[in-house]
C-alpha positions as CSV (number, residue, x, y, z in Angstrom):
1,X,43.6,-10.0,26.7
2,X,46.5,-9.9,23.7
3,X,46.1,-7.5,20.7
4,X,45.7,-11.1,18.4
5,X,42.5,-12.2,20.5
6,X,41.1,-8.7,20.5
7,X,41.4,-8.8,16.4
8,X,39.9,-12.2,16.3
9,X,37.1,-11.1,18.4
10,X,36.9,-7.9,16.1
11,X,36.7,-9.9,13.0
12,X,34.2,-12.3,14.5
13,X,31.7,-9.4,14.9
14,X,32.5,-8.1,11.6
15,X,31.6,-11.3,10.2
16,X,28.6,-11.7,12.1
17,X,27.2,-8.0,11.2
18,X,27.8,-9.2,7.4
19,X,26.0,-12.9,7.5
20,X,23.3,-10.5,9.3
21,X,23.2,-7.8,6.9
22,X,23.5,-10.2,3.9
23,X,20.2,-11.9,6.0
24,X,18.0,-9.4,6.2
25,X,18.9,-8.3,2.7
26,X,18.0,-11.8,1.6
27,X,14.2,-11.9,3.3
28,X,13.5,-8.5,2.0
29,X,14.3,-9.5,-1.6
30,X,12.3,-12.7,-1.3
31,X,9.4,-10.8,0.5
32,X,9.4,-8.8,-2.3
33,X,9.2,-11.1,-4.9
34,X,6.7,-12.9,-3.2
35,X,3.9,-10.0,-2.7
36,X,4.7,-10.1,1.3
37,X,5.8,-6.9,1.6
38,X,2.7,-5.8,0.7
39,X,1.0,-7.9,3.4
40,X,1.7,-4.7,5.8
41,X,-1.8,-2.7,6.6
42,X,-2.1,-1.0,3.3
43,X,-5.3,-0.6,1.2
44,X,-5.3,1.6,-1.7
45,X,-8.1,3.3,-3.8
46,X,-8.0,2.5,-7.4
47,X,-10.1,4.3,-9.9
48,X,-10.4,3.3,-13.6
49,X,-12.1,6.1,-15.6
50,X,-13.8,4.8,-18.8
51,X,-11.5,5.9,-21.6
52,X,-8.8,8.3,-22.0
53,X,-10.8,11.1,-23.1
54,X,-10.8,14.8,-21.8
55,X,-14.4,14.4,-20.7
56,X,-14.2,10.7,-19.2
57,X,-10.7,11.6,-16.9
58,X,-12.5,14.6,-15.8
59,X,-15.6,12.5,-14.5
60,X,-13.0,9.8,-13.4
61,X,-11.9,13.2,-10.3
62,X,-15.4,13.9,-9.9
63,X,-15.8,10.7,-8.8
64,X,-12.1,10.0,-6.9
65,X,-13.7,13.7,-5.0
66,X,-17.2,12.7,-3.8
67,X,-15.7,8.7,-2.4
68,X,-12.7,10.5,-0.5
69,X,-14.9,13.1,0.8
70,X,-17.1,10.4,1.9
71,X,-14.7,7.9,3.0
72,X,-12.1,10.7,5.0
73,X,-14.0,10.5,8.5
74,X,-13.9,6.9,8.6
75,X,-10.4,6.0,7.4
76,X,-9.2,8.3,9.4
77,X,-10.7,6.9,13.3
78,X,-9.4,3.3,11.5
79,X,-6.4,1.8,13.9
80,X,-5.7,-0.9,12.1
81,X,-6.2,-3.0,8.6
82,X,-8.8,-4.9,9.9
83,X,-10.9,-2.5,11.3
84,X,-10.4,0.1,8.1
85,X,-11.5,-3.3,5.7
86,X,-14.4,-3.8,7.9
87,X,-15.4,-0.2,7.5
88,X,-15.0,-0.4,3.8
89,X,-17.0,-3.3,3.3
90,X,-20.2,-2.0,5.8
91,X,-20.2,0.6,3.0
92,X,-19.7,-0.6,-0.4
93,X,-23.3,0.0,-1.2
94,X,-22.8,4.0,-0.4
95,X,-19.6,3.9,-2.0
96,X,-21.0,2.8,-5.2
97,X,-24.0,5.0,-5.0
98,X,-22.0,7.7,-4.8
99,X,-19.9,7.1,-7.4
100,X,-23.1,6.0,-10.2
101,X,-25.2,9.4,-9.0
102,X,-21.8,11.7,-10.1
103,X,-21.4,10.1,-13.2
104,X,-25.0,10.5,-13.6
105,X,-25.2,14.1,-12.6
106,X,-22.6,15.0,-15.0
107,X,-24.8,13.6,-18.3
108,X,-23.1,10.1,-18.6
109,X,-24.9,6.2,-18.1
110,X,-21.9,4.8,-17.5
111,X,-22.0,1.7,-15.3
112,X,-20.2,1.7,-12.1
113,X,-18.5,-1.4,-10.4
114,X,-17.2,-1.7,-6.8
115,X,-14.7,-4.7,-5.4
116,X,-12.6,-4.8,-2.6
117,X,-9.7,-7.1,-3.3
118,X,-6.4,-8.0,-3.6
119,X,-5.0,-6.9,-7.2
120,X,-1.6,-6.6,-9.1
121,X,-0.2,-3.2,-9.3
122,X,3.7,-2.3,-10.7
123,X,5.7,0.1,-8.8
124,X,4.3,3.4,-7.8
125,X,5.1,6.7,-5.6
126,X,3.1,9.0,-3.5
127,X,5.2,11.9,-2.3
128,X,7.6,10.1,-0.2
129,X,6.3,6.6,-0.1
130,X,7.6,3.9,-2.9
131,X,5.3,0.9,-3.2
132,X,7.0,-1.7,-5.1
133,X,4.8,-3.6,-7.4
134,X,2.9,-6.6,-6.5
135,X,-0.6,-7.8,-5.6
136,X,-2.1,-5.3,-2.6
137,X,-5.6,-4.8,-1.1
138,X,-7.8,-2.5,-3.2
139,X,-10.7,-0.8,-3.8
140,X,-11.9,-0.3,-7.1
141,X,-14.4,1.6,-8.6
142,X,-14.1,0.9,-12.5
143,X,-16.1,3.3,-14.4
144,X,-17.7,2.4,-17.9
145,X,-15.3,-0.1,-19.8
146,X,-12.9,1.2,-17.2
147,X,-10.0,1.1,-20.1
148,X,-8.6,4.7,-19.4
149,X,-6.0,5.8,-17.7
150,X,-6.4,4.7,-13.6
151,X,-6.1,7.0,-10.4
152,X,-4.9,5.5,-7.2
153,X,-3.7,6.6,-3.8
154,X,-3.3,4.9,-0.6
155,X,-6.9,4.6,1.9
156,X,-5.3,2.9,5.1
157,X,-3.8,4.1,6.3
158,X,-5.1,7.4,4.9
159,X,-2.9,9.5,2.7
160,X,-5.7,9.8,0.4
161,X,-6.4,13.1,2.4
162,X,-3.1,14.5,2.5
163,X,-1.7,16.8,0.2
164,X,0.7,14.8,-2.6
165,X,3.0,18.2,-2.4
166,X,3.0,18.2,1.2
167,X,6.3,16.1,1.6
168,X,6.3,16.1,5.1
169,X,2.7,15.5,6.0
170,X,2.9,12.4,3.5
171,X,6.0,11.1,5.2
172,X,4.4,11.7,8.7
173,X,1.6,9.5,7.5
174,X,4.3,6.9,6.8
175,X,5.9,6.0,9.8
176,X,3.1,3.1,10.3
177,X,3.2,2.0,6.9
178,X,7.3,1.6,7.6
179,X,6.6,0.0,11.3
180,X,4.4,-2.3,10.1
181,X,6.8,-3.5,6.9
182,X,9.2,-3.7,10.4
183,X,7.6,-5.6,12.3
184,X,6.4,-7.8,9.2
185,X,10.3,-8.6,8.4
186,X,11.8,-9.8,11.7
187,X,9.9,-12.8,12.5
188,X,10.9,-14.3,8.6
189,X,14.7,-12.4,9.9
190,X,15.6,-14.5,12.9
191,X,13.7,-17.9,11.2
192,X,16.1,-17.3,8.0
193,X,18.9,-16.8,10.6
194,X,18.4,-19.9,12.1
195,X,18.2,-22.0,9.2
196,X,21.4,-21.0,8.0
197,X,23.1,-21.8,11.2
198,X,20.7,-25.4,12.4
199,X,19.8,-26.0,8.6
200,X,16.5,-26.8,8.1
């Protein structure tokens, strides 16, 4: 094989690595924009306290506390989004309990409200995970007029009970969150790949 056929085979995988590259880059924006990429086995925890005041984001803790203390044993035996939504739903009822009996305990007759959803949120971080905004799965417990400031980490998979400062427990926790955004990307990959070369 001559030098010129080796640098025309050389170049042909260049080119294909780029169109591939330039792909994938493609889906992942559009996934984004779209609210897919948060389609990937991630339910967060959402907690609106009922103003901004001293005393309300205090009681907005006391009850983020008590629901991940009660919540922790079962997120964390959850494999999968499915089973962790399940979960969730066969105890809304203790869930909001819980959360009305600590703002009661602590002086205040603030109403409490549950829902398990999908809701907008705009980019966050937790440790080392970036969530780019969209609409994800969430439960919410909305305190009062629920117009103060919000608290939210992610329940399933559960780095709601990892230390925020613990860099590498949080990014331990991540690996699923990054196989699942994986495994979410290649099928729209390799259809995007063969539209460009069979057209539509």
């Amino acid at each position: 094989m001559g030098r010129k056929q080796i640098r025309l085979i050389i170049t042909m995988i260049i080119g294909v690595v780029i169109l591939l590259t330039a792909s994938l880059g493609w889906v992942y924006g559009a996934a984004v924009h779209s609210g897919d990429y948060t389609k990937v086995g991630i339910i967060r925890l959402h907690i609106l306290a009922h103003s901004d005041s001293q005393e309300d984001q205090l009681l907005k803790r006391k009850v983020r506390d008590a629901v991940i203390e009660h919540m922790k044993p079962y997120m964390e035996v959850s494999t999968n989004k499915g089973t962790a939504e399940q979960t969730i739903n066969e105890h809304m009822p203790e869930i909001q309990d819980i959360a009305q009996q600590v703002v009661l305990e602590n002086g205040y007759d603030y109403p409490v409200a549950i829902e398990l959803g999908n809701h907008p949120f705009p980019t966050k971080s937790y440790g080392t995970l970036a969530l780019p905004a969209g609409n994800y799965q969430a439960l919410r417990i909305l305190i009062g007029d629920a117009q103060g400031q919000n608290w939210w980490c992610v329940l399933f998979p559960p780095l709601c009970f990892v230390d925020v400062t613990n860099a590498t427990a949080v990014s331990t926790q991540t690996n699923q969150i990054t196989e699942e955004i994986n495994k979410q990307q290649t099928p729209e990959f390799r259809f995007k790949i063969i539209e460009l070369f069979c057209g539509k």
